[in-house]
C-alpha positions in Angstrom: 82.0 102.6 68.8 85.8 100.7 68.1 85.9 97.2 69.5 89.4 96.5 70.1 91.1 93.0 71.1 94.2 94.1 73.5 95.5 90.6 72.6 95.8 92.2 69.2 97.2 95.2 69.8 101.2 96.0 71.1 102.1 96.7 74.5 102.6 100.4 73.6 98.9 100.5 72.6 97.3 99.5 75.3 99.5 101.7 77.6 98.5 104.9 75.0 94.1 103.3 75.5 95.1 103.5 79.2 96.5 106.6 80.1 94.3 108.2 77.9 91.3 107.3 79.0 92.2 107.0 82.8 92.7 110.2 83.8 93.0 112.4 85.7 95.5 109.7 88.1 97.3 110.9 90.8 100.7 111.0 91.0 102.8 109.8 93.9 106.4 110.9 94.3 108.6 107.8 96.1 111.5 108.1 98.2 113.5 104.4 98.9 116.8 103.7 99.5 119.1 101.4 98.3 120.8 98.6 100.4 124.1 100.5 99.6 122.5 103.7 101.0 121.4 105.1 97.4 118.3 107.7 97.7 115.9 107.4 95.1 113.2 109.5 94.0 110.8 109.0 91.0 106.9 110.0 90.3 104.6 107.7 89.6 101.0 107.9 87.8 99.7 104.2 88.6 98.7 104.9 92.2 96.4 105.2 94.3 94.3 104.0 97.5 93.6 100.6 98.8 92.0 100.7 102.1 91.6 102.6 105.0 91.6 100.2 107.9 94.3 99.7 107.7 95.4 102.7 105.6 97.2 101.7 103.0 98.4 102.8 99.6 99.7 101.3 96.0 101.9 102.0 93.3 102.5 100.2 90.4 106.2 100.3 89.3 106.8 99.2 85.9 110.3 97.3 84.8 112.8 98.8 82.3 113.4 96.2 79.6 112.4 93.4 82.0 114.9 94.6 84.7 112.9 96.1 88.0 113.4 99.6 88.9 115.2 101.0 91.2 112.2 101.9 93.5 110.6 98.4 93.3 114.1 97.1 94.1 114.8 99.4 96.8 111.2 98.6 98.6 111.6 95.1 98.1 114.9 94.8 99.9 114.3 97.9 102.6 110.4 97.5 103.4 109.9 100.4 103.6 109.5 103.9 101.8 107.5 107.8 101.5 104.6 108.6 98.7 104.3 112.1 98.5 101.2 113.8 96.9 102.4 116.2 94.3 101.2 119.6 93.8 101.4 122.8 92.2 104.4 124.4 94.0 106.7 120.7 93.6 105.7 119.4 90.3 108.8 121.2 87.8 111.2 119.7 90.6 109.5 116.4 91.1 109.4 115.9 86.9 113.2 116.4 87.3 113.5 113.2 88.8 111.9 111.5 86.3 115.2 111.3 84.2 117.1 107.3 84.1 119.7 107.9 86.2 121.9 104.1 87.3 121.4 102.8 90.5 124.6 104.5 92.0 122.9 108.2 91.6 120.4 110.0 93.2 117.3 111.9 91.1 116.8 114.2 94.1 120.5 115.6 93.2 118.8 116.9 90.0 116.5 118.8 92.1 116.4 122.0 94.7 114.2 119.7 97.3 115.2 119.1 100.6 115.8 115.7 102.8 112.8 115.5 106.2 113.5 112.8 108.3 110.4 110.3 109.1 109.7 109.8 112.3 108.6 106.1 112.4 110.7 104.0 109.2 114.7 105.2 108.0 113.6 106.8 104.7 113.2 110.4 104.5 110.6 112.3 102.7 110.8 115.7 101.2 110.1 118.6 102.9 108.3 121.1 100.2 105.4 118.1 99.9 102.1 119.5 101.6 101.2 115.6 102.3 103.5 112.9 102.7 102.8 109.1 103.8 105.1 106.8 105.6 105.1 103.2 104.3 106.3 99.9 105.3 105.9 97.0 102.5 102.8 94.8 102.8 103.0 93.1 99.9 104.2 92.9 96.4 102.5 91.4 93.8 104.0 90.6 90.1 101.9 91.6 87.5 104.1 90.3 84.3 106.7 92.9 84.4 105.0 95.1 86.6 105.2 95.3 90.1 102.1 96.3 92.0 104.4 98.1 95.8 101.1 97.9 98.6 102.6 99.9 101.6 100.7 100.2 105.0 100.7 103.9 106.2 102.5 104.1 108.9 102.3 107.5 109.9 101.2 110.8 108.1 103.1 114.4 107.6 100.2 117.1 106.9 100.8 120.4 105.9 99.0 122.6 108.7 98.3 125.4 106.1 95.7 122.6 104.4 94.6 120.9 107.1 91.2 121.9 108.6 89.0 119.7 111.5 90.7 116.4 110.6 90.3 116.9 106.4 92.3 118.0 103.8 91.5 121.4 102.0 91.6 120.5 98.3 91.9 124.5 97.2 94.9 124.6 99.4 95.9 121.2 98.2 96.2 122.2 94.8 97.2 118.5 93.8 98.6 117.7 89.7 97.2 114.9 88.2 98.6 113.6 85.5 97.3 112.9 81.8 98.7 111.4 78.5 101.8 111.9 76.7 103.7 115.3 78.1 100.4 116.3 79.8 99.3 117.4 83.1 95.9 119.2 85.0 95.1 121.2 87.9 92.6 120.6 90.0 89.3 121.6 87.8 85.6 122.7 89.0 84.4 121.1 92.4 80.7 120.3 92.5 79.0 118.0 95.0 76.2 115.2 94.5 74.4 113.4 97.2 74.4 109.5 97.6 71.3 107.6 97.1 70.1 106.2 101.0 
């Protein structure tokens, strides 16, 4: 087995180690808006769950050469923002929005999706997500040049046609995970194992 030092290795390879050997992560797209009234939209693959009580979620927004992006930017000032779980019907328009656009534009004009106002914070989601969470900021910690966004769900949007006694319906679901380099999976084969008592 290799032994490697990530002191002795570049930035670029530990990010390659990391993405390809955590995976499948789930991918949040973000809506925030800028202080001049900008709407941003951009995926994100460092994400995931904190807690429950209170329910809350994180997403790690890396800088571009050392200068925050727009999303950790936006958050920061506004407080709040929308994480939307992406899925097989939204994924081509969501990867759209992935393209370095300057602050003044919107990503969500590259795209066919459509503006849902939240009912609780200013931001609005986007309609074709099955699942969307509204966030207010909790904290942000800096991580070097990363930015670790914790938000505090502040109210859910829930697709009906996957939502069965008080759970989500993964089949229905059908959530996109992302892997390395240019790829993506599906949801795979579901089996079920019992925890020890």
């Amino acid at each position: 087995m290799l032994s490697l030092d990530p002191n002795e290795l570049t930035e670029r390879e530990n990010y390659k180690l990391l993405i390809g050997s955590v995976i499948p992560r789930p991918i949040a797209f973000v809506t925030s808006r800028s202080e001049n009234g900008v709407l941003n939209a951009a995926p994100f693959s460092y994400f995931n769950i904190v807690s429950s009580n209170p329910p809350m979620v994180s997403v790690s927004v890396q800088s571009r050469s050392g200068t925050p992006k727009d999303t950790a930017r936006n958050i920061a000032e506004t407080k709040e923002f929308v994480v939307h779980i992406v899925d097989e019907s939204n994924v081509e328009q969501v990867n759209r929005t992935a393209a370095s656009l300057p602050p003044e534009e919107s990503e969500l004009d590259l795209t066919d999706l459509t503006l849902a106002d939240s009912d609780v914070i200013a931001i609005p989601g986007v309609r074709e997500a099955k699942v969307r969470f509204e966030c207010q900021l909790a904290q942000i910690v800096e991580l070097g040049g990363t930015r670790l966004v914790i938000g505090k769900v502040v109210r859910f949007h829930i697709d009906e046609s996957i939502y069965e006694n008080g759970r989500i319906n993964h089949d229905l679901l059908k959530p996109i995970s992302r892997l390395a380099g240019t790829n993506y999976a599906k949801l795979g084969e579901v089996f079920s194992m019992k925890r020890p008592d």
